[in-house]
C-alpha positions as CSV (number, residue, x, y, z in Angstrom):
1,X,2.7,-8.1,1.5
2,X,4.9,-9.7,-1.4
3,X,2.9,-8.8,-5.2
4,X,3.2,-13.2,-5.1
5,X,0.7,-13.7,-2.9
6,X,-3.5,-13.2,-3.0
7,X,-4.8,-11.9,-0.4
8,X,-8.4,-13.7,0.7
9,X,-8.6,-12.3,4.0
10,X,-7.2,-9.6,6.7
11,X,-8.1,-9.0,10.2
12,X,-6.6,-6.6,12.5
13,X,-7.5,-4.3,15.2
14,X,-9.8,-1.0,15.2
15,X,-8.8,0.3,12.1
16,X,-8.2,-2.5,9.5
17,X,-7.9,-3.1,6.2
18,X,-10.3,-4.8,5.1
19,X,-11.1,-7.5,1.8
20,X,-14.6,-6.4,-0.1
21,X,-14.1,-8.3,-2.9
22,X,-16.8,-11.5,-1.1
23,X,-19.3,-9.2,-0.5
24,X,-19.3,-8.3,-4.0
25,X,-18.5,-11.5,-5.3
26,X,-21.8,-12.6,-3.2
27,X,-23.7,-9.5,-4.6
28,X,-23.2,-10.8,-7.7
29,X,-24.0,-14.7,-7.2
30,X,-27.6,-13.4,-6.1
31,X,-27.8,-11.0,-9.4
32,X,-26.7,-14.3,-11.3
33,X,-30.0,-16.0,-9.8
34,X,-31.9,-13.4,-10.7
35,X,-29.9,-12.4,-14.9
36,X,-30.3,-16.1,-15.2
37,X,-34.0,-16.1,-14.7
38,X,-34.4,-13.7,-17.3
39,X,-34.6,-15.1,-20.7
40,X,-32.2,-13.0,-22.5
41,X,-28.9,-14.7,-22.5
42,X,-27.9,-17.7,-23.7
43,X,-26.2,-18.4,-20.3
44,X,-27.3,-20.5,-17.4
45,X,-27.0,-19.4,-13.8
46,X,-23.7,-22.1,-13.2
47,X,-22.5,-20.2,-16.7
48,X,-23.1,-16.6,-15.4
49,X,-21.6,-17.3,-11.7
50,X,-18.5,-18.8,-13.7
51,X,-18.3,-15.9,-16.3
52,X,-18.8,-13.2,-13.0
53,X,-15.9,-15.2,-10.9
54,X,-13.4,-14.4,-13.7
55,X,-14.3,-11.2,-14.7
56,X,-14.6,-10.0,-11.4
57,X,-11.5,-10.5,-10.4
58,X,-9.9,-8.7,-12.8
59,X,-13.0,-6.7,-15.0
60,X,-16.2,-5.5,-13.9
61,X,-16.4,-3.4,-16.8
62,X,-16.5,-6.4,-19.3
63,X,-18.6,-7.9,-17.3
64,X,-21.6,-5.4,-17.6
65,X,-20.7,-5.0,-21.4
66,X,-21.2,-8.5,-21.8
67,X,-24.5,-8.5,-19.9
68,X,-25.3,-5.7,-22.2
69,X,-24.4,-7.3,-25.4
70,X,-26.5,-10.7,-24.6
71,X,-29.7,-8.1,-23.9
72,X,-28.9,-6.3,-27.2
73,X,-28.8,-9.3,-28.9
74,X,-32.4,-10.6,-27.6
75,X,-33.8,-6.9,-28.0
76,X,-32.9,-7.0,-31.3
77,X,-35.2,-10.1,-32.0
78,X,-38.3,-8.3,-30.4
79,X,-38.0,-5.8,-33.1
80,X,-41.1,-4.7,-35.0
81,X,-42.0,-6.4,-38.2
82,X,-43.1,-3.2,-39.6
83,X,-39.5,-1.0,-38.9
84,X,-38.8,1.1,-41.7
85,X,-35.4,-0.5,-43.7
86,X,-33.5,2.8,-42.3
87,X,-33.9,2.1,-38.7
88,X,-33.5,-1.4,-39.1
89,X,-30.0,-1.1,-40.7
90,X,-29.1,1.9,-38.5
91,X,-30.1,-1.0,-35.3
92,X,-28.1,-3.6,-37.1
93,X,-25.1,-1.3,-37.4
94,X,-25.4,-0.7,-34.1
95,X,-25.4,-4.1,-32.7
96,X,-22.4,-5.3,-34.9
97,X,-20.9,-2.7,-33.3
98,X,-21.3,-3.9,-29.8
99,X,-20.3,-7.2,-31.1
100,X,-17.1,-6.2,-32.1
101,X,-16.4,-4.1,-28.8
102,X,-17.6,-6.9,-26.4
103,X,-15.8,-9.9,-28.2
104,X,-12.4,-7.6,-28.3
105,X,-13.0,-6.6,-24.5
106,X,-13.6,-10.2,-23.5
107,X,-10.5,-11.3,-26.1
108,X,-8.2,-8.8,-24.4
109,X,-9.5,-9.3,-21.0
110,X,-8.1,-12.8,-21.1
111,X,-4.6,-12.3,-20.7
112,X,-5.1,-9.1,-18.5
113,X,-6.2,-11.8,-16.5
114,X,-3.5,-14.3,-16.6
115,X,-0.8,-12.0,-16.5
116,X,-2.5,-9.5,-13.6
117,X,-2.8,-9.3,-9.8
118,X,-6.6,-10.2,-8.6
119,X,-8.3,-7.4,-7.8
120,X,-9.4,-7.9,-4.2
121,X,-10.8,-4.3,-3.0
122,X,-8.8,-4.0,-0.4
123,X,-9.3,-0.9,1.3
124,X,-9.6,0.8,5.1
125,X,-6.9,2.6,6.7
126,X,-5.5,3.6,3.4
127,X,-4.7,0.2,2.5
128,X,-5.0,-1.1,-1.2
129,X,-3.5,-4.0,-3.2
130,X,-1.6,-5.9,-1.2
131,X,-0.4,-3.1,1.1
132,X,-2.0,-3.9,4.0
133,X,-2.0,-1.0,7.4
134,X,-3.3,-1.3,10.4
135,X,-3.9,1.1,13.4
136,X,-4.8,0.6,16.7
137,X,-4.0,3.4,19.6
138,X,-3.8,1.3,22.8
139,X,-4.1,-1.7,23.9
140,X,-4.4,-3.1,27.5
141,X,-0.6,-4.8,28.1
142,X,-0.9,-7.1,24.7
143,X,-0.2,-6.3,21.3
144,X,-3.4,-6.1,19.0
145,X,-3.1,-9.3,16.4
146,X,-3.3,-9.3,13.3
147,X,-4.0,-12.2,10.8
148,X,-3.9,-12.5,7.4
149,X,-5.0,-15.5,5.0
150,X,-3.5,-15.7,1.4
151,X,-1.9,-18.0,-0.8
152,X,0.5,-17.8,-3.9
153,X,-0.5,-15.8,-7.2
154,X,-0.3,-19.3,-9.2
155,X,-3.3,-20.6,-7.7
156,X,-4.9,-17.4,-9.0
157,X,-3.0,-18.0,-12.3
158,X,-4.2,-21.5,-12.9
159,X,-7.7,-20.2,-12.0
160,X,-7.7,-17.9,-14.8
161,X,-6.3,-20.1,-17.1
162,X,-9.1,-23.0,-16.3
163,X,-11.6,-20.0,-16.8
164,X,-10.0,-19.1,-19.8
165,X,-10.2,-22.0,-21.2
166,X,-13.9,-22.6,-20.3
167,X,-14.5,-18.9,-21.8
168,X,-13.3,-19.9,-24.8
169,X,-15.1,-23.4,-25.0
170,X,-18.6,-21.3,-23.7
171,X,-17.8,-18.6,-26.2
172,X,-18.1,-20.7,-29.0
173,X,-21.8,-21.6,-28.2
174,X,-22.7,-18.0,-27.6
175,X,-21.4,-16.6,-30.9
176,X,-24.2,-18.9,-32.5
């Protein structure tokens, strides 16, 4: 399959290769219900699904450092009043350096995103990206079938910009 299209889904016949990335995409929607419910972020659940859709296609990484840095940031307000001044500076260090990794990871995760390939998991029948195998060792007078469903990269392209956008609109309110 041509590195211009996105692959969304693949069907073939015993051995197939297969698209995971909507079972994990799903996985996480139902996390998001449950993140969102936890006051610790100063994200919604629409916020979270829409951070997760963009960062999952390209990131997972940034996504859980992110997740990370909003918990750090509400731990860090739990403190006790009666810390001694070195463990409170040593915890403040700490957390602006966090900061600084997770704002640079989501900064450079951007264009990774705009200028990569989603990341679909495609895998079964050594299969990955958008090379695609099937296998199947008979079949009864008719050819197994074997359909596929994608579009062009620039509807994946004008995703990530709109997300990038809305990061950067979102990401404005968070660093408050």
């Amino acid at each position: 399959m041509s590195s211009q299209r996105w692959i969304l889904s693949a069907k073939g016949p015993l051995l197939e290769s297969a698209v995971l990335y909507w079972g994990e995409l799903l996985a996480f929607i139902l996390l998001a219900l449950l993140v969102s419910r936890v006051n610790f972020s100063p994200l919604n659940t629409v916020s979270w699904i829409i951070l997760g859709f963009g960062l999952s296609l390209s990131n997972w990484g940034v996504l859980m450092l992110m997740s990370l840095w909003f918990a750090a940031i509400t731990a860090s307000t739990y403190r006790p009043k009666n810390i001694n001044r070195l463990s409170y500076n040593a915890s403040q260090v700490l957390l602006y350096l966090l900061s600084i990794v997770a704002i640079v990871s989501l900064l450079l995760v951007v264009p990774a995103s705009l200028l990569s390939s989603p990341s679909m998991g495609i895998e079964g029948n050594y299969s990955y990206g958008n090379h695609l195998q099937w296998f199947s060792d008979k079949s009864s007078g008719l050819l197994p079938q074997v359909s596929l469903v994608s579009i062009s990269t620039i509807f994946y392209k004008g995703i990530m910009l709109v997300w990038g956008i809305w990061l950067s609109f979102a990401f404005l309110s968070w660093i408050k």
